[in-house]
N, C-alpha and C positions, 0 to 999 in steps of 0.2 A: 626517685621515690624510695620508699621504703617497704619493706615487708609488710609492715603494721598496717600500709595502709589499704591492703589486699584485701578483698573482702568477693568469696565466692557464692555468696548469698543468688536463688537462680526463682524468678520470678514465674507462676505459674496462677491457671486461670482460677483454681481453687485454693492458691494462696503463695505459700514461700517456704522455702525449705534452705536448710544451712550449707548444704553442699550440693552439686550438681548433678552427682553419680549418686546409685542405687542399684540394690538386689536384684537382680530381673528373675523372672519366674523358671523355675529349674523343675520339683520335682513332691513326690508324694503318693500316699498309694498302698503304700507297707508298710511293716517293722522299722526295715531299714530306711526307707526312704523319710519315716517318721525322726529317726535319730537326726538325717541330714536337714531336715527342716526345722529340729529344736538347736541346730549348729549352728544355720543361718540365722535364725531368729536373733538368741542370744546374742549376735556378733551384730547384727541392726538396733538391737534396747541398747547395746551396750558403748554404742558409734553417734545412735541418731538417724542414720539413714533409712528411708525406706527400703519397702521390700515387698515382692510380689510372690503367690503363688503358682506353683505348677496348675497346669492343667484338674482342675475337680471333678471334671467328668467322670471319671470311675467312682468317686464318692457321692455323686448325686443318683448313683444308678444304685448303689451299693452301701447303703446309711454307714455299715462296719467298716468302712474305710475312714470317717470322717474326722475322727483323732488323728488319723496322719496329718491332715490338713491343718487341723483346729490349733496344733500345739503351736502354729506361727504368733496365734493369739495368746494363745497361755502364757507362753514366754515372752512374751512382749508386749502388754496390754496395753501400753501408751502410740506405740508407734503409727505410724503411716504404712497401711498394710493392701495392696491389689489383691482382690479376689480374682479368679482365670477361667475364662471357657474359650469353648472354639464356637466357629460362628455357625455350627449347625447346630448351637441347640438355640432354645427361643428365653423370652425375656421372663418364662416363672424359672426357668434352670437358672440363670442371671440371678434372679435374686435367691436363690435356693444357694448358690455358689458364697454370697454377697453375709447373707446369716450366718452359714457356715463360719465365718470369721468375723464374723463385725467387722466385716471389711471397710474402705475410707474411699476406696474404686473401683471400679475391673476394668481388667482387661482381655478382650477379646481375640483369641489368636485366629490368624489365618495361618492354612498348612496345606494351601493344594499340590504342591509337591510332592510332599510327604505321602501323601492321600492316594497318591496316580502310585507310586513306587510301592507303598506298602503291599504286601498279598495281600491283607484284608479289606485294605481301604475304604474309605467312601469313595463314591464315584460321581455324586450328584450332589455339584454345590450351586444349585440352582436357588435353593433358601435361603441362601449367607447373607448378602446385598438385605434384606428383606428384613431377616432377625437381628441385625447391625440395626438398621433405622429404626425397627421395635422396640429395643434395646434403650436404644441411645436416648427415646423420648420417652421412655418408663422409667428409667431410672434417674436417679434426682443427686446422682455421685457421679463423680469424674470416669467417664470412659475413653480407656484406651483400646483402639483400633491399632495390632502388633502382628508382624510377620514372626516366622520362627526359622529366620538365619536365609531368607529368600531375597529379599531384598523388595523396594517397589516402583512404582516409575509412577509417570505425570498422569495415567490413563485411573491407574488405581487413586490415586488422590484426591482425584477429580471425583470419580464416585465414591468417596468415600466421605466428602465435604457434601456432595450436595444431599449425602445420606443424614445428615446432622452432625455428623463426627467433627469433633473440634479438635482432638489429641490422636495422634498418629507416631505411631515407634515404628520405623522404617525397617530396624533389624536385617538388618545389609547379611549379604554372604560375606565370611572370614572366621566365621568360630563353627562352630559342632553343624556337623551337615548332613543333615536326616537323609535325603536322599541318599549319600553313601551308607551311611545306617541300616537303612531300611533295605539297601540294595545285599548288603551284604546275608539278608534271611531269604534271601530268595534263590531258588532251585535254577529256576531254570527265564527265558525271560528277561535277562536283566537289563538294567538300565547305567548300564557303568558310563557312558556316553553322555549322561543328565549332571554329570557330580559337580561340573562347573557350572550348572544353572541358576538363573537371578542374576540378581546387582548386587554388588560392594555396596558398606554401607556408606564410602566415601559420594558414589556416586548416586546411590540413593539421595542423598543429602543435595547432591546438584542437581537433582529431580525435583528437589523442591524448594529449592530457592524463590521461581515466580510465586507459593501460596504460601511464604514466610508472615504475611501478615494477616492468614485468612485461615488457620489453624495452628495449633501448639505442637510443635516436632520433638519427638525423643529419639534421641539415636545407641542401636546396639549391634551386637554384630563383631565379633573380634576385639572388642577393646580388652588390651593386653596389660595396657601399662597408663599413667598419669596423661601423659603425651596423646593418647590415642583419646582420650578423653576429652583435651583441650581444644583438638583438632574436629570432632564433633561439634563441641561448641562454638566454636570460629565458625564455623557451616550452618548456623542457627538454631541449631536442635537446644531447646529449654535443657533437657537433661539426658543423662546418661545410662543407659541400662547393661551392666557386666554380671556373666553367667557362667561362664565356662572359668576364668578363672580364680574366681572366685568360691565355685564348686571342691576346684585342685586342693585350693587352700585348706578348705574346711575340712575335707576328707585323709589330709594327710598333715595338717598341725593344730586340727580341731578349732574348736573357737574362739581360743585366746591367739591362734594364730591369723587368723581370720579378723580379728579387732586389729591386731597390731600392723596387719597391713593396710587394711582400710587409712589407720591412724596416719601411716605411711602416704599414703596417695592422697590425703586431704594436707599434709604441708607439702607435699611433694609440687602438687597442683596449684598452691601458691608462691611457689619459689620460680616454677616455669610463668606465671603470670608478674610475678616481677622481673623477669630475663625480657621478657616480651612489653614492659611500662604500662603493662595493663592492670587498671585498678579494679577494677571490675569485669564482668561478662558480658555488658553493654560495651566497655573498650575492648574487649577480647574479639566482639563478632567486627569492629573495624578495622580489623589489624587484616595486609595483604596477606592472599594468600596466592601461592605460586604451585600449578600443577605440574604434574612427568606422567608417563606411561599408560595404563588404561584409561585413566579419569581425564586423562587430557584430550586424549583421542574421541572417547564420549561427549565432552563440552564440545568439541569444534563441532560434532555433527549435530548437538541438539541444543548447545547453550548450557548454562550460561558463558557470556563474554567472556575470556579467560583474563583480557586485558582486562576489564573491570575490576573482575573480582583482586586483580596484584596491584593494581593502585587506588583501590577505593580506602586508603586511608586520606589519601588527598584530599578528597571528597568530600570527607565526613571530620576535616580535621578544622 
């Protein structure tokens, strides 16, 4: 085959997008966090790809925050843009988050990690389950239901489907990990013992193989490079969400450098899909895959078949 005839186009329930990978939600809030979200922006109008916000709960509490936020839009009026909350607020904060941007989504993060570790924490996410399902049937735009670097298993899936959620970002542990984070402001108390807590998002991803046809998987979490992205895909996650380095990028060769890699990862990502004879990301998710080390050790005890998953191009050829 040939190059040309690669085509990364990634199929999704509210439509289609040209490439598989996306902005995931970082940050906002300040000054400076306003410049980092006019960096990101710029580098999404200027690419095509989406892109989510950080966290707006400070700007929903706080109206003079709301330009840190806003500028995703300013800069980038056309694009594909996630609005962000956490699941303890309810569905007018949702849509208060949703105007704030002329948002196209949201996404709703889960952080009970974070939450237990922080001094200040919440401690009672007894309303989460509850404003997820409120949520998810009030709004009339794409909601994601997203870990923030925890990872998730079959139990959370499970409610989270029968909650109405159809779109799930698994956000595996491998990149920025609040718990060390959060562990580090604290006096006394600590939880240094937590900081390998969660799932990988590799295994995340093997978590939910059985509900590949009964919800839209995003996978994030450590994606470092082109490869790590391919390999999410192959696992059936629709799309991609990278954060941490892409943050790097922005902050230390601004947004023309930040374009230019992007630019970088989208032929990079078709050149690895021609090494592999894959025309597409429907031939991508039948290509075997072969496990080692913790994620293989995870399938023997809870599935999927290891044997399958390495010769299910047989199968599907």
């Amino acid at each position: 085959m040939s190059l040309s005839q690669v085509d990364c186009l990634t199929s999704l329930p509210f439509g289609t997008w040209p490439v598989p990978f996306f902005i995931n939600g970082m940050t906002g809030g300040s000054e400076k966090t306003k410049k980092i979200n006019e960096t990101l922006a710029r580098a999404a109008r200027a690419t095509g790809i989406a892109i989510a916000s950080g966290s707006q709960k400070a700007a929903i509490k706080d109206p003079t925050l709301r330009d840190t936020f806003r500028m995703l839009r300013e800069v980038n009026p056309d694009g594909f843009i996630f609005a962000n909350i956490g699941a303890e607020l309810d569905e007018e904060a949702a849509k208060a988050a949703i105007d704030m941007l002329d948002a196209d989504g949201l996404q709703i993060h889960l952080n009970a990690p974070q939450e237990v570790v922080m001094p200040e924490g919440d401690r009672d996410f007894s309303s989460w389950l509850k404003n997820i399902e409120r949520i998810t049937h009030s709004i009339d735009l794409p909601v994601v239901v997203k870990e923030v670097g925890f990872g998730m298993s079959r139990a959370t899936f499970r409610k989270l489907m029968d909650a109405g959620v159809q779109i799930i970002d698994v956000a595996g542990r491998g990149g920025a990990n609040f718990i060390t984070i959060e562990n580090q402001r604290r006096d006394r108390s600590r939880f240094d013992y937590l900081e390998d807590w969660g799932q990988s998002t590799v295994i995340s991803m093997l978590e939910a193989q059985p509900y590949l046809d009964r919800a839209t998987f995003f996978a994030s979490g450590g994606v470092r490079h082109p490869l790590d992205i391919l390999k999410g895909l192959a696992l059936g996650a629709r799309a991609i969400g990278i954060s941490g380095t892409f943050l790097h990028t922005a902050l230390t060769k601004g947004s023309e450098g930040l374009i230019a890699l992007i630019e970088e990862w989208k032929q990079q990502m078709s050149q690895i899909m021609l090494l592999l004879g894959c025309r597409n990301l429907g031939e991508l998710r039948r290509t075997d895959l072969i496990f080692s080390g913790a994620p293989e050790q995870w399938a023997r005890l809870r599935g999927p078949r290891l044997e399958e998953m390495a010769t299910r191009s047989q199968r599907n050829s």
